[in-house]
C-alpha positions in Angstrom: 150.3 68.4 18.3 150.7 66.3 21.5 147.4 65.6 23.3 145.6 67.6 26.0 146.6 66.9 29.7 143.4 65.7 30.4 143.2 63.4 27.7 146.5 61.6 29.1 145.4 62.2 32.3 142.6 60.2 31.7 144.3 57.5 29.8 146.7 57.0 32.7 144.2 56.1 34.9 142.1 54.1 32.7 145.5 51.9 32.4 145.8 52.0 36.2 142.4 50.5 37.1 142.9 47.9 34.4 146.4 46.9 35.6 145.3 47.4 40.0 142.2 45.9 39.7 142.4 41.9 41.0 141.2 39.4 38.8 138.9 36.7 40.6 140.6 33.2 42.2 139.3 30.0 40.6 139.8 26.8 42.8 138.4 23.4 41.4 137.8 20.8 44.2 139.2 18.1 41.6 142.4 19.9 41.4 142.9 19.5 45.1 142.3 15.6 44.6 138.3 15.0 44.9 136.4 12.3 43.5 133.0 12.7 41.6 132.3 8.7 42.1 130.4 9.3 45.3 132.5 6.9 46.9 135.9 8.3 47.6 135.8 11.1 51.0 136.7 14.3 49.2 136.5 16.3 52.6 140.3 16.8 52.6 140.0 18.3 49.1 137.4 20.4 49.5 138.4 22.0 52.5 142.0 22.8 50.4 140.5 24.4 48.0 138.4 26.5 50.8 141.5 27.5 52.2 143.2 28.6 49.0 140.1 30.8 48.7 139.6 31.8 52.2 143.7 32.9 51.9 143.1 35.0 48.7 143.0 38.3 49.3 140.7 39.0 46.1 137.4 37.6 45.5 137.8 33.9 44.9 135.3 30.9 44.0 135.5 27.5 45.0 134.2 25.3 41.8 132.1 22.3 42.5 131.8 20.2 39.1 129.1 17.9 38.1 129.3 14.6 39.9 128.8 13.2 43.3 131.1 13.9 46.2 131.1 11.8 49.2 132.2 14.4 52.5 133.2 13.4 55.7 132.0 16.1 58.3 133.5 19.7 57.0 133.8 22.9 58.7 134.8 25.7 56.7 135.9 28.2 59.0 136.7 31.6 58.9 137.3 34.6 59.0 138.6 35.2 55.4 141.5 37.5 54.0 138.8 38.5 51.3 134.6 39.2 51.5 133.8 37.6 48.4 133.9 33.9 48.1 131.2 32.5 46.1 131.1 28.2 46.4 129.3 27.4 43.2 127.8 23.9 43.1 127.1 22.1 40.1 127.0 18.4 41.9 126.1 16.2 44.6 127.4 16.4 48.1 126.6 12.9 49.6 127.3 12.4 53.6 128.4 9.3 55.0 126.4 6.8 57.4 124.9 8.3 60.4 126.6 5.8 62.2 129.8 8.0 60.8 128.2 11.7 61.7 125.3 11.2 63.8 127.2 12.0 66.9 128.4 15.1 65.4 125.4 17.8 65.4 126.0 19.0 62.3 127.5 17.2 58.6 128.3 20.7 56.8 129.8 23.9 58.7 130.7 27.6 57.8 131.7 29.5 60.9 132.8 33.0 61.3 132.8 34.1 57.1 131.3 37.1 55.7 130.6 37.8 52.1 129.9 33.8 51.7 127.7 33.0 48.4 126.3 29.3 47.9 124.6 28.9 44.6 123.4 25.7 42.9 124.1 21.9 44.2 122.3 19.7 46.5 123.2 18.1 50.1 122.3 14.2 50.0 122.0 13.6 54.0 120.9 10.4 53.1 118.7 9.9 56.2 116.7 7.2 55.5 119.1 4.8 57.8 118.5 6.9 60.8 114.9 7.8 60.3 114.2 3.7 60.1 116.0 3.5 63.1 114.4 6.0 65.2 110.8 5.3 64.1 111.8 1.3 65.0 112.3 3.0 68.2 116.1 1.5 68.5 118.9 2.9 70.1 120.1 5.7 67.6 122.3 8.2 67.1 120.9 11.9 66.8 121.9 13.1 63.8 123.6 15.4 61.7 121.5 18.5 60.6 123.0 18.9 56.5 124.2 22.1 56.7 125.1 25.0 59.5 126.1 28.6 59.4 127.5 30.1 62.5 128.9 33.7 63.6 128.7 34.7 59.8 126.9 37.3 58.2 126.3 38.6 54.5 125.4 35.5 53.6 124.1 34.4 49.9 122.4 30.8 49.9 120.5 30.9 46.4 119.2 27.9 44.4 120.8 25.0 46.9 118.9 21.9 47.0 119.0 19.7 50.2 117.2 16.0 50.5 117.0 13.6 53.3 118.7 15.2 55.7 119.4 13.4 58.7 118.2 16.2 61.5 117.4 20.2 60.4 118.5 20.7 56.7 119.8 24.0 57.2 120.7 25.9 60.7 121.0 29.4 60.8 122.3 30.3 64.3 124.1 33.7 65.3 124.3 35.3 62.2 123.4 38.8 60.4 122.2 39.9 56.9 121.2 36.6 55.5 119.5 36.0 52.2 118.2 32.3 51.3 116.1 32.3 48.0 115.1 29.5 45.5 115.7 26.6 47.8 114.3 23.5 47.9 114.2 20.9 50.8 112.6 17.7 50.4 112.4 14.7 52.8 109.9 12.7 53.6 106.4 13.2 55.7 107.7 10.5 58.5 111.4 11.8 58.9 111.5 12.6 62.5 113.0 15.6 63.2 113.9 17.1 60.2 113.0 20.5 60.1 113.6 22.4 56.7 115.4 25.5 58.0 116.0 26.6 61.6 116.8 30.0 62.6 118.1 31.3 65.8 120.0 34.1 68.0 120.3 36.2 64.8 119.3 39.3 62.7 118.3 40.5 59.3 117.0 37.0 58.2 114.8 36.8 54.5 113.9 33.2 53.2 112.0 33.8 50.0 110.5 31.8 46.8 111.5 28.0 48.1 109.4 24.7 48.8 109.9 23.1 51.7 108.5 19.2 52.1 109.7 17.3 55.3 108.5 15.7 58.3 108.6 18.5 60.4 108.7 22.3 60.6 109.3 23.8 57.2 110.9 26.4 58.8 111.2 26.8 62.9 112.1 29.9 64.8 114.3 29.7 68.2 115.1 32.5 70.9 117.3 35.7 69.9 115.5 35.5 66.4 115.1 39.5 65.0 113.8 40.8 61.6 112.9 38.0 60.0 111.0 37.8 56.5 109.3 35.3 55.3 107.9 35.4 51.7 107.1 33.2 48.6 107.4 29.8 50.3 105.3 26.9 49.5 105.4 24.7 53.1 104.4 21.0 53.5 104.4 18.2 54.1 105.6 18.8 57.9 104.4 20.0 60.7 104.1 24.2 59.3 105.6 27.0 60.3 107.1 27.5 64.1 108.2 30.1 66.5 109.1 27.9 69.5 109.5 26.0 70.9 110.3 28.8 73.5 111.3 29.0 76.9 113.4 25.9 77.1 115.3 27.7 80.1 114.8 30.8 82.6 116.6 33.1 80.8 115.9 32.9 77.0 116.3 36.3 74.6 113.6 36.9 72.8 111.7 36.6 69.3 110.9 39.8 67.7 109.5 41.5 64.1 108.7 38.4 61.9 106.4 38.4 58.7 105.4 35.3 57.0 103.4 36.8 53.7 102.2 35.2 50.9 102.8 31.5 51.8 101.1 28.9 50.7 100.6 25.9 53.5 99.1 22.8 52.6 99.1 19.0 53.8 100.7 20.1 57.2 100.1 19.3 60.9 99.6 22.7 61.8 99.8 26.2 59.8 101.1 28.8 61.9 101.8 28.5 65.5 103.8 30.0 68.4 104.9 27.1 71.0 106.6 27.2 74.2 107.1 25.0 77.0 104.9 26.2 80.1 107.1 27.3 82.6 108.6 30.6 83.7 111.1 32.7 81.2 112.4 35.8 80.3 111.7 35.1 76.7 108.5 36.9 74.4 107.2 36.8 70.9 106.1 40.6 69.7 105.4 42.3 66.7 104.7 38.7 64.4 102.7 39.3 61.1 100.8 35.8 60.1 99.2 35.0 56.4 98.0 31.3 57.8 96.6 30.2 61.6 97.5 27.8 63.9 98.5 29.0 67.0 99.3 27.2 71.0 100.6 28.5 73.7 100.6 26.7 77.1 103.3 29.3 78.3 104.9 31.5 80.8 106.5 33.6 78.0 104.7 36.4 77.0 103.4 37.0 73.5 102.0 40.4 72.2 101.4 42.0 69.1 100.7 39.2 66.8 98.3 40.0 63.8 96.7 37.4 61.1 95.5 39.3 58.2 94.2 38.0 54.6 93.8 34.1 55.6 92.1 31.9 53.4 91.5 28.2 52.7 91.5 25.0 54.3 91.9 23.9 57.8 92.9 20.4 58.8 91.0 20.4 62.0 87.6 21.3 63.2 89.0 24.1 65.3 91.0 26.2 62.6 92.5 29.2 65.2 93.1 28.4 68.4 94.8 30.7 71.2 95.8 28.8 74.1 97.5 31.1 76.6 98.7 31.6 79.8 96.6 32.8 82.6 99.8 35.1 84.1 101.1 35.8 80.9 97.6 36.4 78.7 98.5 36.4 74.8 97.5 40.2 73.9 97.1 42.4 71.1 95.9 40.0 68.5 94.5 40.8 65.4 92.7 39.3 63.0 91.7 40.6 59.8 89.8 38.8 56.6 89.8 35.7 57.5 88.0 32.9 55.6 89.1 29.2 56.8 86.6 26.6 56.3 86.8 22.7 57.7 84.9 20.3 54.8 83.2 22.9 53.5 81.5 24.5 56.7 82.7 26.9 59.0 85.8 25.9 61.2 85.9 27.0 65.0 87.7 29.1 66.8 89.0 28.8 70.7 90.6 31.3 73.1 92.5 30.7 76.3 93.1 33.9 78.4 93.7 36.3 74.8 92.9 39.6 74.3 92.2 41.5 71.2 90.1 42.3 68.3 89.0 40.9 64.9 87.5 43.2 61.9 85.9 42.0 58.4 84.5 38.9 57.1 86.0 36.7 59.9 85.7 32.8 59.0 85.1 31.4 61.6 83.7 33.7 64.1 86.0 35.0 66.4 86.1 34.3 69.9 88.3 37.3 70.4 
């Protein structure tokens, strides 16, 4: 007896997913000609084997073996003919001299991709050169920061390592619906301007469960930044955790609904702070949730809404929260809540420059709100 209809019916269409549904793109970098030695430039190859991905119209990966890889300046551009390109890192990406890349802003670039995941690897910036430069106070190039992403969004970055960089680490900057998690950025405590990950002019930003050691902010906010979560992230060396610095120009968007929770900052210049330059500017900072304090303003921006809750520890200086504020523009709205901060084992201080608000519970030291 021949089967029911709906048993073919159904066996016909298993048979049609399995035959219409598109297998995933492999591309090794070696197989487009790079060199783990650390010596040979494998930029050509690796941006072949991006654009054998970038061309798939499937989901694709671009394989990065064991080994160290010596790049040239890269920009892996965009947009793709598929969402789903996943650049898995088992090795070393070494830059050149900054006497090579330090004119260029940035050593690594994605621009205009969405669906990008980056897991595993690490980014040698290999810094060191430049930073002894600078700090000699010689005539030096910039820098490169490590690694940029530009005009994307959807973005993966889980598990990448990046040391030494020569500027930023890692640049976020126009971009929406971005997820970095389990990174790790290490340079060290006298590497001038190297701040562990910048984000700017973009949307829908979470940085969670990474450790950040360099010589400058762990992680620094700039204008146009919205929804931003910050969570897990163990923070110094370096200078702490930044909005600003703000109003740079006249017109400047703003920064807007950002939550730093359950941080841990320690051996840092400052905890966290909001810094602008004090002039005239369209830009603000509202709706900011703090778990650490240090905060300056000497601003014409305006900053409102900003609340401090569950703080507790160690502060570096004898004057552990300070709100310095602008007479026109007085900080307002702030909260504080539970906090406990002590400077070698007695109360630390608090100072407050034209800001208005309130404090509630055990409130370490005593406010001056």
């Amino acid at each position: 007896m021949a089967p029911p209809k709906t048993t073919f019916v159904v066996h016909t269409l298993l048979v049609f997913i399995l035959f219409t549904t598109p297998a995933k793109a492999a591309y090794n970098v070696l197989d487009f000609g790079a060199k783990a030695d650390g010596q040979t430039d494998s930029a050509k190859a690796f941006l072949a084997a991006w654009s054998a991905a970038c061309s798939s119209t499937s989901p694709a990966t671009v394989h990065v073996p064991s080994g160290r890889f010596l790049l040239n300046r890269v920009a892996f551009q965009g947009p793709c003919k598929n969402n789903k390109i996943n650049f898995r890192m088992f090795g070393t990406l070494v830059a050149p001299s900054y006497t090579v890349i330090g004119t260029s802003n940035q050593w690594i670039l994605f621009n205009q991709v969405d669906g990008l995941s980056i897991n595993g690897g690490i980014l040698d910036g290999q810094g060191t050169r430049l930073w002894a430069c600078k700090l000699a106070g010689k005539n030096c190039a910039l820098g490169a920061a490590s690694i940029v992403f530009t005009k994307s969004k959807n973005l993966l970055i889980n598990g990448l390592t990046s040391i030494n960089s020569e500027l930023a680490h890692m640049v976020i900057n126009g971009c929406e619906g971005v997820t970095m998690q389990n990174i790790k950025i290490s340079a060290t405590d006298v590497s001038p301007n190297t701040d562990g990950i910048h984000v700017q002019m973009s949307n829908n930003i979470a940085i969670t469960q990474s450790t950040i050691k360099t010589g400058d902010d762990c992680i620094s906010i700039g204008p146009g930044m919205v929804n931003l979560w910050i969570e897990g992230v163990i923070c110094g060396p370096g200078h702490g955790i930044s909005i600003g610095s703000l109003g740079k120009t006249l017109l400047e968007p703003g920064v807007q609904n950002v939550t730093v929770t359950s941080t841990t900052i320690s051996g840092t210049q400052n905890g966290l702070r909001i810094k602008s330059w004090g002039r005239e500017s369209s830009g603000f900072v509202k709706d900011v949730v703090f778990e650490h304090i240090v905060m300056e303003n000497h601003s014409g921006i305006k900053i409102s809404n900003v609340k401090y809750n569950d703080i507790k520890g160690t502060s570096a200086t004898p004057v552990a929260v300070k709100f310095d504020c602008s007479l026109r523009n007085p900080c307002s709205g702030i909260t504080l809540q539970d906090i406990n901060l002590t400077y070698k084992n007695k109360a630390a201080l608090s100072s407050c420059t034209n800001a208005i608000g309130g404090a509630s519970g055990i409130v370490v030291p005593q406010s001056c709100l």
